[in-house]
The first five atom37 places (N, CA, C, CB, O) and aatype in JSON, in Angstrom:
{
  "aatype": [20, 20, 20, 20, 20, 20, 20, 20, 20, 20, 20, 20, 20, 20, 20, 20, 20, 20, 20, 20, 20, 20, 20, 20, 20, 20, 20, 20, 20, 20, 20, 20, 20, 20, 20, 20, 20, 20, 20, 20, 20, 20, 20, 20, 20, 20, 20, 20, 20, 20, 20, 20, 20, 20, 20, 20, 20, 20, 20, 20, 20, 20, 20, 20, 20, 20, 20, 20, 20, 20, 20, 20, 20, 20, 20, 20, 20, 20, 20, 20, 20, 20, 20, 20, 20, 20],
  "atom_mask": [
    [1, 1, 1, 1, 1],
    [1, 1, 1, 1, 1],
    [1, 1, 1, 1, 1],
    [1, 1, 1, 1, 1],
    [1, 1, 1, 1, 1],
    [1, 1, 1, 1, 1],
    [1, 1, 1, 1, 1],
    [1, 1, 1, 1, 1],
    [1, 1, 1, 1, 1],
    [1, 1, 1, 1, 1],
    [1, 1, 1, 1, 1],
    [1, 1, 1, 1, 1],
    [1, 1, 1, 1, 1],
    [1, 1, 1, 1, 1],
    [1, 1, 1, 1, 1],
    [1, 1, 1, 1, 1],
    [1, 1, 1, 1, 1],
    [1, 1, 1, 1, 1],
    [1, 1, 1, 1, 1],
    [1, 1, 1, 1, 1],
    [1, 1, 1, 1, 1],
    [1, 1, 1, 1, 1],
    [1, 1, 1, 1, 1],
    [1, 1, 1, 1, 1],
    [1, 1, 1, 1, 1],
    [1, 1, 1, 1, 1],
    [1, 1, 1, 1, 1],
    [1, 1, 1, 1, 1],
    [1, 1, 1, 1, 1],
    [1, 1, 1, 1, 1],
    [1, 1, 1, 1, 1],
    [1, 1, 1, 1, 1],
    [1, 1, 1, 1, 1],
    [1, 1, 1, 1, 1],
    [1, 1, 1, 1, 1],
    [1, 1, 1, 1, 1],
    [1, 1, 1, 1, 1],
    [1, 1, 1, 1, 1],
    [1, 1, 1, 1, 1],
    [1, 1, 1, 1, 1],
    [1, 1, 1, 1, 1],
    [1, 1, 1, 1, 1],
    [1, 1, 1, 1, 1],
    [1, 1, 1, 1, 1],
    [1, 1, 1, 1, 1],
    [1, 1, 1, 1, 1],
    [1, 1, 1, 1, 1],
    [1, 1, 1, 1, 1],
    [1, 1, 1, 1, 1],
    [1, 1, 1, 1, 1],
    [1, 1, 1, 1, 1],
    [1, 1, 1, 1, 1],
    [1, 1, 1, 1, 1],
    [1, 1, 1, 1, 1],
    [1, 1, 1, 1, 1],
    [1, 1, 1, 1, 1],
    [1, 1, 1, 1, 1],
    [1, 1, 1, 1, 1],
    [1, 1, 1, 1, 1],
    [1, 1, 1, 1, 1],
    [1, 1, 1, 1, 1],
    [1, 1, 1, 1, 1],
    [1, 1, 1, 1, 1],
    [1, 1, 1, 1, 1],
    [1, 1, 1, 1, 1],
    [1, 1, 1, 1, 1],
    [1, 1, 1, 1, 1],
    [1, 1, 1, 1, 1],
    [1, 1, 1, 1, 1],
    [1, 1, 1, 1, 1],
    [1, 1, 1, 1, 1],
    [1, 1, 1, 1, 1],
    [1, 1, 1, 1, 1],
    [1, 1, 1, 1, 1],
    [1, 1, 1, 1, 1],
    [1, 1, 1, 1, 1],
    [1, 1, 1, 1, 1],
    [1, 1, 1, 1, 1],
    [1, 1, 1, 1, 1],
    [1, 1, 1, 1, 1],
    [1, 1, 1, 1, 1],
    [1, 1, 1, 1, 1],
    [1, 1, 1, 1, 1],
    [1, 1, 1, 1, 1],
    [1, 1, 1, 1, 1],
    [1, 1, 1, 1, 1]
  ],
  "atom_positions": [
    [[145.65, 68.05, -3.2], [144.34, 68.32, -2.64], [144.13, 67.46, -1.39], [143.23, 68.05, -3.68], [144.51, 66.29, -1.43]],
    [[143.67, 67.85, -0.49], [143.41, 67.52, 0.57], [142.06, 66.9, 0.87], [143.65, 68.46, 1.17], [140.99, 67.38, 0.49]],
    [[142.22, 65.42, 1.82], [141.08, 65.24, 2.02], [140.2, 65.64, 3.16], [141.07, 64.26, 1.87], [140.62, 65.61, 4.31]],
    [[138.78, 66.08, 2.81], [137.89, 66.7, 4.08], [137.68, 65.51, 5.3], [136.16, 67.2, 3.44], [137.48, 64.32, 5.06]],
    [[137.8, 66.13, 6.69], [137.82, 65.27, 7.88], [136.78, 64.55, 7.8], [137.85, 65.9, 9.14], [135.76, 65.14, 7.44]],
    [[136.68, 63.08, 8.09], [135.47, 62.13, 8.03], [134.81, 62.32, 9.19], [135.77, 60.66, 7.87], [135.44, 62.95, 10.04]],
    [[133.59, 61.92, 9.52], [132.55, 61.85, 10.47], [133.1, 61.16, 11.45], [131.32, 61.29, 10.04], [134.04, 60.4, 11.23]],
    [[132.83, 61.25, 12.07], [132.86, 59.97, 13.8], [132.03, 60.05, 14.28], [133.77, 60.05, 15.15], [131.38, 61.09, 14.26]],
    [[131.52, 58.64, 15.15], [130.2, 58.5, 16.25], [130.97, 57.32, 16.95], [128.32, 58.03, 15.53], [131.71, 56.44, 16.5]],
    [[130.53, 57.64, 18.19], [130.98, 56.4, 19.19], [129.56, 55.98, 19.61], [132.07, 56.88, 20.67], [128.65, 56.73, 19.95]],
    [[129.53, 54.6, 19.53], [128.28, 54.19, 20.06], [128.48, 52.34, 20.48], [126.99, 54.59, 18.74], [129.45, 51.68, 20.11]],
    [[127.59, 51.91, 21.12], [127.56, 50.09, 21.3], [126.92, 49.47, 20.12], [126.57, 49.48, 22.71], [125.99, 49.87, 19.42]],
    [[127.75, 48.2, 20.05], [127.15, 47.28, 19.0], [126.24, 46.55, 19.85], [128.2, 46.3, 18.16], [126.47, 46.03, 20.94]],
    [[124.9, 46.59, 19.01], [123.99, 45.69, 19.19], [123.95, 44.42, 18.75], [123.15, 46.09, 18.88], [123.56, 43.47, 19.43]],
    [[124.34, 44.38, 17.62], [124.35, 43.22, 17.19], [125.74, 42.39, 16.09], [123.08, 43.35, 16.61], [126.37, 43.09, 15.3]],
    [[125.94, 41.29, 16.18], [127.3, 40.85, 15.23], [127.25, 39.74, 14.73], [128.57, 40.78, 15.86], [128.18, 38.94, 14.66]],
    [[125.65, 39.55, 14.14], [125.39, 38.21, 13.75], [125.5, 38.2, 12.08], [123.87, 37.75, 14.34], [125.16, 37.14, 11.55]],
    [[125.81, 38.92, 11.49], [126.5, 39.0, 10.24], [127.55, 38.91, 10.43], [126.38, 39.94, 9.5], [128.25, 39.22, 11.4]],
    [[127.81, 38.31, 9.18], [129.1, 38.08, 8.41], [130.25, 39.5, 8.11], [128.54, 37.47, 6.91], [130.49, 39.63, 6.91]],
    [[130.87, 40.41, 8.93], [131.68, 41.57, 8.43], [131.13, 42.69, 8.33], [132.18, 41.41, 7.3], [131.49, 43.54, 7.52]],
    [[129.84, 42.87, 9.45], [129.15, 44.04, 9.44], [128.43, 43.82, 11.08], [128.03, 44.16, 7.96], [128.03, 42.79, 11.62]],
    [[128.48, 45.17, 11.55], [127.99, 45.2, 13.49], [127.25, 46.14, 12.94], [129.17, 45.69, 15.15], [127.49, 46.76, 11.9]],
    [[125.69, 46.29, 14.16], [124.53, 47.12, 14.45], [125.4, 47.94, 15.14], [123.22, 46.53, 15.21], [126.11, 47.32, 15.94]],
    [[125.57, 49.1, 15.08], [126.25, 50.02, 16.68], [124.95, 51.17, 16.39], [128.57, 51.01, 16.59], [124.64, 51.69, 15.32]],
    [[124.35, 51.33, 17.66], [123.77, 52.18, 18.46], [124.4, 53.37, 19.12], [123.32, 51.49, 19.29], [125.15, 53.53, 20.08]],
    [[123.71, 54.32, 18.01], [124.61, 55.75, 18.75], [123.74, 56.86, 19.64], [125.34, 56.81, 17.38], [122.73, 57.31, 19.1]],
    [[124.03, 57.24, 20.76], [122.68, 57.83, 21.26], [123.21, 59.4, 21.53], [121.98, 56.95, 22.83], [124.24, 59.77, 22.11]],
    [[122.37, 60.04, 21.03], [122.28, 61.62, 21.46], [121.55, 62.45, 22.46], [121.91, 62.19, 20.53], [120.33, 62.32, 22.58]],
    [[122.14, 63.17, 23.09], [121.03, 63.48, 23.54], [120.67, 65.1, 23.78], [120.98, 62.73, 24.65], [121.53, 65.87, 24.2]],
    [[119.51, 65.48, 23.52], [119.16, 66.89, 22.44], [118.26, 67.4, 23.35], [118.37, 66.65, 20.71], [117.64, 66.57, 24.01]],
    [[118.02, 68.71, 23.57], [116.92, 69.39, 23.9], [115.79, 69.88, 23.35], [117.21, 70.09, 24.24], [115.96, 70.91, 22.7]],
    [[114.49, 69.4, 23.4], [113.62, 69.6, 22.96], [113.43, 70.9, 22.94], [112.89, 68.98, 23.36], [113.45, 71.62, 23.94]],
    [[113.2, 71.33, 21.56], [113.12, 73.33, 21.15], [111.69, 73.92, 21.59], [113.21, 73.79, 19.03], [111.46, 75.11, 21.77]],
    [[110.76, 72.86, 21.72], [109.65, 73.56, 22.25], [109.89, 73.33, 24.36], [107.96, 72.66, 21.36], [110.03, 74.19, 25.23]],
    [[109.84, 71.87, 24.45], [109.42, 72.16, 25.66], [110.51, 72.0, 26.72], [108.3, 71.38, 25.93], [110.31, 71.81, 27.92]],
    [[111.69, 72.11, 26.12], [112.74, 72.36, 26.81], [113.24, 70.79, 27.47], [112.35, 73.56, 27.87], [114.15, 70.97, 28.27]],
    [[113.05, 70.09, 27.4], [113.22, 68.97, 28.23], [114.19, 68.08, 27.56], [111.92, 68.27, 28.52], [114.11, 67.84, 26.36]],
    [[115.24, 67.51, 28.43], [116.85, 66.8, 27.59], [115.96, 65.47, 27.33], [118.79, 66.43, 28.87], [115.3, 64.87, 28.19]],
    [[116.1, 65.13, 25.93], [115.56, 63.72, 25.25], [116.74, 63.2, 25.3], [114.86, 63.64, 23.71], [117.79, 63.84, 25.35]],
    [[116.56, 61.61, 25.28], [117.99, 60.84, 24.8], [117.49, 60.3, 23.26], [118.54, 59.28, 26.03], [116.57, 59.48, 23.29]],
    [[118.02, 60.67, 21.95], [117.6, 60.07, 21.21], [118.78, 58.76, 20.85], [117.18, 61.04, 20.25], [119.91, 58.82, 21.33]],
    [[118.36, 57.62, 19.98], [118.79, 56.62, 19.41], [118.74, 56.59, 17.68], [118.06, 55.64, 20.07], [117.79, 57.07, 17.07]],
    [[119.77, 56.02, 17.08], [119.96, 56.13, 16.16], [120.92, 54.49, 15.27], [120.48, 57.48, 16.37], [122.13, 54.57, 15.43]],
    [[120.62, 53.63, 14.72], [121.19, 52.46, 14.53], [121.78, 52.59, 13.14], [120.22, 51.33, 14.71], [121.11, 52.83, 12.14]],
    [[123.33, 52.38, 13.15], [124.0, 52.16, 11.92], [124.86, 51.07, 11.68], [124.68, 53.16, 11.67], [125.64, 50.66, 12.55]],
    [[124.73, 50.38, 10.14], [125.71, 49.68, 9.83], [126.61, 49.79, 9.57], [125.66, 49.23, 9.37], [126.71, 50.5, 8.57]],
    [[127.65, 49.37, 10.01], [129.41, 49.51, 9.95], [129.86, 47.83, 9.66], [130.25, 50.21, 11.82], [129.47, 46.73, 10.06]],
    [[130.78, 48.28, 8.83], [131.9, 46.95, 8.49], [133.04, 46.82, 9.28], [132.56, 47.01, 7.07], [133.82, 47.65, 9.75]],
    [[132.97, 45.41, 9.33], [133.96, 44.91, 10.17], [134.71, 44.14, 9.84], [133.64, 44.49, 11.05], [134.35, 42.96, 9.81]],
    [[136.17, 44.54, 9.43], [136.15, 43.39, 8.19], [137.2, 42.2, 9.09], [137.05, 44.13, 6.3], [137.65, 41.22, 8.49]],
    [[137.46, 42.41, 10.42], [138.08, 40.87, 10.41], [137.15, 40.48, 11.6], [140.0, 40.63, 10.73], [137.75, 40.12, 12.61]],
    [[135.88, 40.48, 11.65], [134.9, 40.19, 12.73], [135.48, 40.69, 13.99], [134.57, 38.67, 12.84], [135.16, 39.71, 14.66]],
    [[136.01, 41.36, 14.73], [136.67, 41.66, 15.78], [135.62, 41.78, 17.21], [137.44, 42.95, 15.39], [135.66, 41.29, 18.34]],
    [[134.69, 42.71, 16.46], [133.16, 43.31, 17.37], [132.4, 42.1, 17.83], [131.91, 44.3, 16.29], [132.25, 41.1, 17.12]],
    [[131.9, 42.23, 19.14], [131.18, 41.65, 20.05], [130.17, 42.43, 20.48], [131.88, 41.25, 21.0], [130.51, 43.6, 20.65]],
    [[129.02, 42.17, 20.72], [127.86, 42.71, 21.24], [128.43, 43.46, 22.91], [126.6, 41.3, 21.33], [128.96, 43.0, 23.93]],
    [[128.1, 44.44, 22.6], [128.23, 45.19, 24.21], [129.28, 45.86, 23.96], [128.48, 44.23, 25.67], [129.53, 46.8, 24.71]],
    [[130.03, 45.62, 23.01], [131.57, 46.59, 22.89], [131.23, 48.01, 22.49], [132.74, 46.0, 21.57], [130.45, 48.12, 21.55]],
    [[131.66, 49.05, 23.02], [131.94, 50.27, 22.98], [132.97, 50.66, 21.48], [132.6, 50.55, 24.43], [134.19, 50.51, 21.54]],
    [[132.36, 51.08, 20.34], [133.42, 51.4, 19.11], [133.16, 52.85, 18.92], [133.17, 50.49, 17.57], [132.42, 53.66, 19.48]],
    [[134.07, 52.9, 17.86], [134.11, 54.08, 17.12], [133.99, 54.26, 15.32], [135.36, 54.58, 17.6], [134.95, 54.32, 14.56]],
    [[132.98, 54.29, 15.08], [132.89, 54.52, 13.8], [132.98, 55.65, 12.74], [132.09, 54.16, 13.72], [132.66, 56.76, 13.16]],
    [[133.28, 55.58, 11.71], [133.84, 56.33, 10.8], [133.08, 56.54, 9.35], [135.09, 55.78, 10.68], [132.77, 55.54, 8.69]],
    [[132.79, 57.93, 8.85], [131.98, 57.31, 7.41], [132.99, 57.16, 6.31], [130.7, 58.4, 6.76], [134.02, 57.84, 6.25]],
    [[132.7, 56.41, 5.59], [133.54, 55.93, 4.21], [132.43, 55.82, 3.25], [134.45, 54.35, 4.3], [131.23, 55.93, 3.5]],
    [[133.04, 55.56, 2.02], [132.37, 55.33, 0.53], [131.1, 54.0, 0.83], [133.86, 54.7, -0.82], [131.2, 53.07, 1.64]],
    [[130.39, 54.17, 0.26], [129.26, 53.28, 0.51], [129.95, 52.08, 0.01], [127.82, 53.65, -0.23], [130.58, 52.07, -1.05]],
    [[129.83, 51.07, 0.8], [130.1, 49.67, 1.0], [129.32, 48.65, 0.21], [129.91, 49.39, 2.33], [129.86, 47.99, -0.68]],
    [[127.7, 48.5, 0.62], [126.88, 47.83, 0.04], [125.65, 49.3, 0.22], [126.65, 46.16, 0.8], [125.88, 50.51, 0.24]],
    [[124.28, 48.52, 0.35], [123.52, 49.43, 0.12], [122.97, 50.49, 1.15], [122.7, 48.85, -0.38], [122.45, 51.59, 0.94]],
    [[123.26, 49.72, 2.53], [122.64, 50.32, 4.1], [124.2, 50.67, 4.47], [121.62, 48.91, 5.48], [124.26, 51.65, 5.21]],
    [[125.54, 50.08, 4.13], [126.82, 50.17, 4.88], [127.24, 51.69, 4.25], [128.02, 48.75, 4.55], [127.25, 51.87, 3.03]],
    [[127.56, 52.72, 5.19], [128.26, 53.39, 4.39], [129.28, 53.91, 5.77], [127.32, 54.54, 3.38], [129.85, 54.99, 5.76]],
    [[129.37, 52.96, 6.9], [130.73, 53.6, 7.94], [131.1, 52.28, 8.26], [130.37, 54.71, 9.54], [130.4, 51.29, 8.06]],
    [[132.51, 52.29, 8.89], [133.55, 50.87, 9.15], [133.98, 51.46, 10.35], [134.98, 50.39, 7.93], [134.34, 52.59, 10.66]],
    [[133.83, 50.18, 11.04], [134.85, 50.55, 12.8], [135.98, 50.79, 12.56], [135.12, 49.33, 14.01], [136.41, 49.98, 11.75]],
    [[136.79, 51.58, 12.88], [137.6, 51.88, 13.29], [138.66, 51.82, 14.16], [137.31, 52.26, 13.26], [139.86, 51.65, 13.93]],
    [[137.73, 52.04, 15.77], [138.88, 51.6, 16.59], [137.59, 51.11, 17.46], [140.23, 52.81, 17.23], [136.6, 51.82, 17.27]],
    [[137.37, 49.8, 18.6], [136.99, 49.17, 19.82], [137.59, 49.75, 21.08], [137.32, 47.79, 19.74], [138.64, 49.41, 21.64]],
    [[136.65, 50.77, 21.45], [137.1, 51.53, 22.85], [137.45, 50.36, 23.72], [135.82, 52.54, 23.63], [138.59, 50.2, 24.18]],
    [[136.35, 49.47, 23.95], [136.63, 48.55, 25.33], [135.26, 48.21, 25.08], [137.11, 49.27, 27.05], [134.29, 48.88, 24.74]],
    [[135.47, 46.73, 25.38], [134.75, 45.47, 25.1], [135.9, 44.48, 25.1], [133.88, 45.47, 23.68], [137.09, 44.69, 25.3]],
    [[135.12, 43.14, 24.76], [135.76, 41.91, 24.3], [136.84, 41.83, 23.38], [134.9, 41.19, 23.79], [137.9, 41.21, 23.33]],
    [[136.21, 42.69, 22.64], [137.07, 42.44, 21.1], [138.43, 43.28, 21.23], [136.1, 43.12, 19.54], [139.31, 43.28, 20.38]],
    [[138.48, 44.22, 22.78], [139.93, 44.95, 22.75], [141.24, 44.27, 22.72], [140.07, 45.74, 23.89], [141.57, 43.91, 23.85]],
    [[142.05, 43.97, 21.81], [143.47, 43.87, 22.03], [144.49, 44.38, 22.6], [143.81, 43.87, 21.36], [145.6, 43.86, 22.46]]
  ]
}
């Protein structure tokens, strides 16, 4: 049995002042169905990080997985470009 393709969002970490978990900020941006006009919306998720790698301002890519703790349910993946790139 095969497993179904996981989610992805690329967005910036806001924040990396926890211990093995980054804020990343993912932004969309949608057309309003009534008045037609391109919104940028925002959207903030917790992701695990498990060898601290993420820096504020870095560009990632996150992934959903099995719920972690109670708010965590996606883990970075890969650091487009920022600090934390190797």
């Amino acid at each position: 049995m095969e497993r179904a393709v996981r989610k992805t969002l690329e967005g910036i970490v806001m924040s990396n002042k926890m211990n093995k978990t980054v804020i990343v900020k993912v932004e969309a941006v949608v057309r309003h169905p009534i008045y037609k006009k391109v919104v940028r919306m925002f959207k903030k998720y917790k992701a695990h990080d498990e060898k601290n790698s993420c820096k504020a301002g870095d560009a990632v890519r996150i992934m959903e997985t099995r719920p972690i703790s109670k708010e965590k349910k996606w883990r970075v993946c890969e650091i487009l470009k920022g600090e934390g790139v190797r």
